[in-house]
C-alpha positions as CSV (number, residue, x, y, z in Angstrom):
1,X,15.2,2.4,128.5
2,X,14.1,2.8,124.7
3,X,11.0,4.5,126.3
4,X,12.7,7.4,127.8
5,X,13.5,10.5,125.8
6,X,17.1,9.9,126.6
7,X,17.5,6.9,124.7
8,X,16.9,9.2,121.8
9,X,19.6,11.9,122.1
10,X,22.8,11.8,120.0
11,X,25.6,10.3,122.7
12,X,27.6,13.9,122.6
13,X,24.4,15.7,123.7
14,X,23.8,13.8,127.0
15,X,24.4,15.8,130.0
16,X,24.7,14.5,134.0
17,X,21.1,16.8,134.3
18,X,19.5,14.1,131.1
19,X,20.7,11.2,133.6
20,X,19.1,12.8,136.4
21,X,15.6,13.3,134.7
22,X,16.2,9.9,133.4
23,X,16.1,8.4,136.9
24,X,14.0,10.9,138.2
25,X,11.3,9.4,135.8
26,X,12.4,6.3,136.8
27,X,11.2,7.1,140.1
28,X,7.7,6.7,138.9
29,X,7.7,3.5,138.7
30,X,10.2,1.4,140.8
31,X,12.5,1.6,144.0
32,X,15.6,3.8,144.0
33,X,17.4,0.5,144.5
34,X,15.7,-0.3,141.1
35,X,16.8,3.0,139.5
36,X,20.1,2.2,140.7
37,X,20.5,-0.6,138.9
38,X,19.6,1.3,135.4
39,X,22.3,3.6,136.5
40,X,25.1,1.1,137.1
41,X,24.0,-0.5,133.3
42,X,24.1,2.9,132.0
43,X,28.1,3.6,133.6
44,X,29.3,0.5,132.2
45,X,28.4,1.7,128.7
46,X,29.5,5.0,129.2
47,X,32.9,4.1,130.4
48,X,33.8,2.0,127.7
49,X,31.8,4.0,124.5
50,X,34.5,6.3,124.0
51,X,37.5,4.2,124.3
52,X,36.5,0.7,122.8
53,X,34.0,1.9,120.0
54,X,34.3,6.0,119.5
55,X,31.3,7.3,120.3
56,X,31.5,10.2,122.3
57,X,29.8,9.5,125.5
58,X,30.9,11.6,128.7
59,X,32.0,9.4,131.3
60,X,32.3,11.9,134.3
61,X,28.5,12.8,133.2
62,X,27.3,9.4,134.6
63,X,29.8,9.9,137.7
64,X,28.5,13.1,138.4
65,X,24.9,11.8,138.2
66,X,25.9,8.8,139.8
67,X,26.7,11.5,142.7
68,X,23.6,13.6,142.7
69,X,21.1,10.5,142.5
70,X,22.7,9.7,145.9
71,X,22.6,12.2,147.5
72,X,19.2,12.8,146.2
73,X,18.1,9.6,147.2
74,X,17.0,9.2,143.8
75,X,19.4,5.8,143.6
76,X,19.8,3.4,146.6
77,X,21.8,0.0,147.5
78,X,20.2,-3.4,147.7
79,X,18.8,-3.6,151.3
80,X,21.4,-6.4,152.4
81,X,19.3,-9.3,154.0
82,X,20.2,-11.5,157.0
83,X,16.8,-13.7,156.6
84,X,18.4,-17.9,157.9
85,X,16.1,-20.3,158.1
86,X,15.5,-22.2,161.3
87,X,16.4,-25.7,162.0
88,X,12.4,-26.2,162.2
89,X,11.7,-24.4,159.1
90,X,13.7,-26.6,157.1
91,X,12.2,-29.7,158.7
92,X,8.7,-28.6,157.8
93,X,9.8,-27.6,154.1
94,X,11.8,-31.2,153.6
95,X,9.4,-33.2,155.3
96,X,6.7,-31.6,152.8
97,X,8.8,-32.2,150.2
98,X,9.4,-35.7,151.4
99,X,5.4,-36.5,151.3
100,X,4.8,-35.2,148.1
101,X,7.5,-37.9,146.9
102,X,5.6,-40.3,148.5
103,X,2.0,-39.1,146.6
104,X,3.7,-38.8,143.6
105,X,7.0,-39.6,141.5
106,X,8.7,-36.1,142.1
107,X,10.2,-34.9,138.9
108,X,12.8,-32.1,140.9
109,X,14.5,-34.0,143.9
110,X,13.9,-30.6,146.0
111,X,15.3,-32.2,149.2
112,X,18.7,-32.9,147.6
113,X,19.1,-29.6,145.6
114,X,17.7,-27.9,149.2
115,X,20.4,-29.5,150.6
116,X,23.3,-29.1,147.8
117,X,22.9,-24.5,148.5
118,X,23.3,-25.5,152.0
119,X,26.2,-27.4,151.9
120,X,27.9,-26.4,148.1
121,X,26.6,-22.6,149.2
122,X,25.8,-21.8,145.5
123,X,23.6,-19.5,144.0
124,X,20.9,-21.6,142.3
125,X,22.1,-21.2,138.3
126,X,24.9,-22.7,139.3
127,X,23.5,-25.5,141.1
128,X,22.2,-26.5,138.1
129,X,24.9,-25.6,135.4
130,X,27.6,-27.9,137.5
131,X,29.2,-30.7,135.5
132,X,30.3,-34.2,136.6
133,X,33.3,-33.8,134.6
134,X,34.3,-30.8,136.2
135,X,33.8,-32.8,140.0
136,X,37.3,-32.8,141.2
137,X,37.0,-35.5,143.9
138,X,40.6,-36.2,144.8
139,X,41.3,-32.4,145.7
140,X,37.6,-32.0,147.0
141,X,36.8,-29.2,144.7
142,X,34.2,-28.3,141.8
143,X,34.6,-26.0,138.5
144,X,32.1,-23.3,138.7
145,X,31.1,-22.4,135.7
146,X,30.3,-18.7,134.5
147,X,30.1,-17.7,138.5
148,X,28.4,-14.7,139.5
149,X,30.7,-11.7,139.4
150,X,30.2,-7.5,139.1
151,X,32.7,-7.5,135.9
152,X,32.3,-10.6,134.4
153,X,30.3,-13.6,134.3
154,X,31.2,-15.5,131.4
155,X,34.5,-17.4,131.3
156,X,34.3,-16.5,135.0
157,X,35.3,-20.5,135.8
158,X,36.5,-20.6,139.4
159,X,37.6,-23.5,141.4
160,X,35.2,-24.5,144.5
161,X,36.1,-26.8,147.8
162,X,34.0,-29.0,148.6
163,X,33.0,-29.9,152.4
164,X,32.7,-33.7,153.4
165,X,28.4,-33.0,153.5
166,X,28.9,-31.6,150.2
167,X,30.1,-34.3,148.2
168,X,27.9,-36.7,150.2
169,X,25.2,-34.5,149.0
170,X,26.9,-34.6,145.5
171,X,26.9,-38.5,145.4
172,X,23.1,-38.7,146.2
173,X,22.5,-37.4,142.4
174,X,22.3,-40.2,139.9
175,X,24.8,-40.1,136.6
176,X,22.2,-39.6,134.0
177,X,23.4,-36.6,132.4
178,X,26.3,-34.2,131.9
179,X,24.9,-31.9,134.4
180,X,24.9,-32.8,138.1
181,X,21.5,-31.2,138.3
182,X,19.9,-30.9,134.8
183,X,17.1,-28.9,135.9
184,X,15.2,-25.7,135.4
185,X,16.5,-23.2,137.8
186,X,13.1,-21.3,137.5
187,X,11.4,-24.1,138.0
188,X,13.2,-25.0,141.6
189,X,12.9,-21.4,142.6
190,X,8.8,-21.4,142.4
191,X,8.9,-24.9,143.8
192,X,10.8,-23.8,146.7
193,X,8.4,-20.1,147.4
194,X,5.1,-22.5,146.6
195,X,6.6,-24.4,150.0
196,X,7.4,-22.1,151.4
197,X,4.2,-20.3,151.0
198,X,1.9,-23.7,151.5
199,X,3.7,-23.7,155.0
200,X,3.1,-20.0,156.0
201,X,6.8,-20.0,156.2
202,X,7.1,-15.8,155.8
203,X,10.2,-14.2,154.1
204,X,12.3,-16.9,153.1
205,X,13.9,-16.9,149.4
206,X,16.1,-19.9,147.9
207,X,19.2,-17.7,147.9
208,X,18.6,-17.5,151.9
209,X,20.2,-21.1,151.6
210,X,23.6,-20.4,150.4
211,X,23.8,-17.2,152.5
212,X,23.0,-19.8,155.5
213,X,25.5,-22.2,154.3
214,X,28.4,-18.8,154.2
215,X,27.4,-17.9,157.9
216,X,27.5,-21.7,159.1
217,X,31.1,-22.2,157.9
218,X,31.8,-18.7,160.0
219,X,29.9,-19.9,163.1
220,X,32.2,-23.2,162.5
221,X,35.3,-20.7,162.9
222,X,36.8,-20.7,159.2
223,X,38.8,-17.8,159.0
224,X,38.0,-15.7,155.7
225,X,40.4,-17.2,153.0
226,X,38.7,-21.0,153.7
227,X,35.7,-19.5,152.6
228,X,35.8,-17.5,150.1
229,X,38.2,-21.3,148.8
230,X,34.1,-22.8,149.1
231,X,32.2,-19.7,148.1
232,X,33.8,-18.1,145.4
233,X,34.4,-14.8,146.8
234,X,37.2,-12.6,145.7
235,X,36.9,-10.1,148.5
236,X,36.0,-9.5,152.0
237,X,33.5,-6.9,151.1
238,X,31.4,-9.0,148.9
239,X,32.1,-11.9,151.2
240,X,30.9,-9.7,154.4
241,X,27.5,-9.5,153.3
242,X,26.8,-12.9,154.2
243,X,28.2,-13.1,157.7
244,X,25.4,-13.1,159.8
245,X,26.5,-15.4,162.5
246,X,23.6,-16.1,165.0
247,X,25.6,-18.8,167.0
248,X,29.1,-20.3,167.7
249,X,29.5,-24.1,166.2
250,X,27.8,-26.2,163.5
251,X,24.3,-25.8,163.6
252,X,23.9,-28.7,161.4
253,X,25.9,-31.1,163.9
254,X,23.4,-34.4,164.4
255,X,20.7,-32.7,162.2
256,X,18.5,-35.9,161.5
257,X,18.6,-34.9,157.6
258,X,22.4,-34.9,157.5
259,X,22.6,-38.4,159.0
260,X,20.3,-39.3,155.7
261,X,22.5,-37.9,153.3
262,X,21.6,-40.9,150.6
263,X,18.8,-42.4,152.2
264,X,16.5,-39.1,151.3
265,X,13.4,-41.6,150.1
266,X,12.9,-42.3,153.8
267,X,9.9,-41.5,156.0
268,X,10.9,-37.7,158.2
269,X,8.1,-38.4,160.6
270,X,11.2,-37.9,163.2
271,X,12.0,-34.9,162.3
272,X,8.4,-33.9,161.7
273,X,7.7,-34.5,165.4
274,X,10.8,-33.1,166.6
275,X,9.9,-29.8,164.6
276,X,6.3,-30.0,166.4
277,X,7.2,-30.4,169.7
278,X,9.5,-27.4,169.6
């Protein structure tokens, strides 16, 4: 934002119509959903300036603007996805997964952590930031550390439930370190869209995973409140996002890969055929 003229005016001189050629310049060079984003930065600052620190920024200028971009298309939502993978999409990307293992001594175990945002349906940085010492194993339940939230992340520790494949999936990691997963969340993600791209397997992100594991526990027939208890949620409309149910039951029910849950260093020719054959 230091490139734009507006992060050069004094804070009593900024008008809704300096927002609105701010994000009209914006426009330039990335999506309204983009621009958006700068926007909702920009009203966070603007609400509190005046208030917590004194400076005189107007708040109802960045409502107003927050208006016009609107209407003006100028700002946008996130396009909500519904992208699931397919029972044979995630044979194909663990079986490939299960053959590099056997080339060479895999440094991520992918097919676990694949698994664990299935089954734990958590967003990737929190895969890896989850602590042994924070495993709750008589109540079934996990600390989530710093969890993903629109008004606060840190200290935003919230209690997770745990499903029966989940803490399977949980005991497959080895006690080597404080962290359940100590690895590079960057690093998993590129793993996972190099697969994904090796495979011609079009369109499918990491985060698809959790937002598969949400819909499955739907399909299952959980009501709401049991699982926002596994996801985090705090409300139905963040929550709603997610609930893309395709099917009625557990998709997962005698999925060859669940009956392996600890036994991951096996051969998947199985389910490599089954996928084939399909």
């Amino acid at each position: 934002m230091r490139d734009y003229e507006i992060s050069q005016m004094n804070c009593a001189d900024i008008k809704s119509q300096h927002i609105i050629e701010f994000v009209t310049q914006l426009g330039a060079s990335v999506k309204p959903q983009t621009a958006s984003t700068y926007v909702s930065h920009l009203s966070s600052i603007f609400q509190l300036a005046r208030p917590a620190w004194g400076y005189p920024l107007d708040y109802q200028a960045i409502k107003d603007a927050q208006l016009v971009g609107r209407k003006m298309g100028l700002t946008a939502k996130s396009d909500a996805r519904d992208r699931r993978p397919t029972l044979c999409e995630l044979d194909r990307i663990l079986t490939h997964f299960d053959k590099r293992k056997s080339r060479q001594s895999a440094v991520i175990p992918m097919q676990n952590i694949i698994l664990a945002a299935i089954f734990l349906t958590r967003r990737l940085e929190e895969l890896t930031l989850l602590r042994w010492t924070d495993l709750d194993i008589a109540n079934n339940r996990i600390l989530v550390r710093d969890m993903k939230h629109p008004g606060a992340k840190a200290g935003n520790n919230i209690y997770c439930n745990i499903s029966f494949p989940g803490m399977q999936i949980i005991n497959t990691f080895k006690k080597q370190h404080d962290r359940i997963m100590p690895f590079n969340h960057r690093s998993i993600s590129s793993t996972f869209t190099w697969a994904c791209k090796t495979l011609d397997i079009k369109d499918l992100r990491f985060h698809d995973l959790r937002h598969d594991g949400i819909s499955r526990l739907f399909e299952m027939g959980k009501t709401i409140p049991q699982v926002a208890t596994v996801s985090g949620h705090r409300s139905w409309q963040s929550l709603s996002r997610y609930t893309h149910i395709l099917q009625s039951g557990d998709k997962y029910e005698d999925w060859p890969w669940i009956k392996r849950l600890g036994k991951l260093e096996e051969s998947s020719s199985s389910t490599e055929n089954r996928c084939l054959s399909s």
